[in-house]
N, C-alpha and C positions, 0 to 999 in steps of 0.2 A: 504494500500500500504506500502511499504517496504521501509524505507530512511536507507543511511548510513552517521553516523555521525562519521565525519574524524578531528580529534581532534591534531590541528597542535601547537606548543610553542616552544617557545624559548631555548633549551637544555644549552643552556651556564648561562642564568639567573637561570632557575630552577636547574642545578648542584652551584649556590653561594646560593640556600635557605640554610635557619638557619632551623636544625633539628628539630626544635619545629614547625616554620610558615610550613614545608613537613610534619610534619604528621598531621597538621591540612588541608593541601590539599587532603591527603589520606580519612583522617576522612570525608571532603564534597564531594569526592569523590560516600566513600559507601552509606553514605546518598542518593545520586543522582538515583545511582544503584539501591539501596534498591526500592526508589518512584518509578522509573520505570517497575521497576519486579514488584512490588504490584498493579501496574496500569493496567499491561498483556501488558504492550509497547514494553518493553528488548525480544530481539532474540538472543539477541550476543553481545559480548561484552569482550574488553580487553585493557591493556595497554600493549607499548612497548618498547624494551628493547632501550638504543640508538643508534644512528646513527653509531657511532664508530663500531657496533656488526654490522652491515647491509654488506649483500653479494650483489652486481647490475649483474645479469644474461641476457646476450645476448647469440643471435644466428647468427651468420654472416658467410655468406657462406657453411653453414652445419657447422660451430664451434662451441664449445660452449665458451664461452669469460664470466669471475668470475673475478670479482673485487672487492676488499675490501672498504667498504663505501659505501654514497650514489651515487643516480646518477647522482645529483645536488646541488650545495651548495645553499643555502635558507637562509634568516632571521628567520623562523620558519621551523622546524622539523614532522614530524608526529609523535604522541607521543601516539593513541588511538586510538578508536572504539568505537561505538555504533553501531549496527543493529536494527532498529526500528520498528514497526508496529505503523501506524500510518494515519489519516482518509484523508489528505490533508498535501498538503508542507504547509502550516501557520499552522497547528501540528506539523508537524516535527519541523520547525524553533523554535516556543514555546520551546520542548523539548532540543534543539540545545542550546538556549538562556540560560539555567537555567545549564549545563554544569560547571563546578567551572573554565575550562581555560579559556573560554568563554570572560572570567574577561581580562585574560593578552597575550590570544591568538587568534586563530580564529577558529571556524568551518564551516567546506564546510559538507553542507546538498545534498546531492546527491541520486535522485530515483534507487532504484536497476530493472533493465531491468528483463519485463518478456517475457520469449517468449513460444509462443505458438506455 
């Protein structure tokens, strides 16, 4: 089955890291990456840009309504992805857990719907 790991942090803590402790998040990172593609887990997978780049798209009344930003203010941000292949959600979570934000953020382990 299919999980999407939604990898939310703090955008304001992680913009005061020191240059050295970010590219050591980068570095566990690919690490992370790497296990999972070597495992046949990884589907998909990316980081994103921040919140300040973010466009919020409605439709109201036949309009279309763009707005600069998110579409809610939050203590944590969405900051990633994972697409997963995965046998059971206590697999997923496994992989969820072992995540480097995991540490100082959170992730939402979420089944991707199939339909038939």
């Amino acid at each position: 089955m299919q999980y999407l790991l939604l990898i939310y942090r703090n955008e304001a803590q992680q913009s005061k890291m020191d240059p050295a402790d970010y590219q050591k998040l980068l570095a566990e990172y690919s690490a992370y990456t790497q296990s999972i593609v070597q495992s046949g887990n990884f589907k998909a997978g990316d980081g994103l840009q921040p919140t300040s780049t973010a466009t919020t798209v409605r439709v109201r009344d036949g309009k279309v309504l763009a707005t600069d930003g998110p579409f809610a203010e939050t203590r944590e941000q969405l900051g990633g992805y994972y697409l997963v292949e995965a046998r059971d959600l206590d697999a997923a979570i496994a992989m969820a857990a072992r995540i480097p934000g995991a540490r100082d953020g959170s992730i939402e382990v979420r089944p991707v719907m199939i339909y038939k």
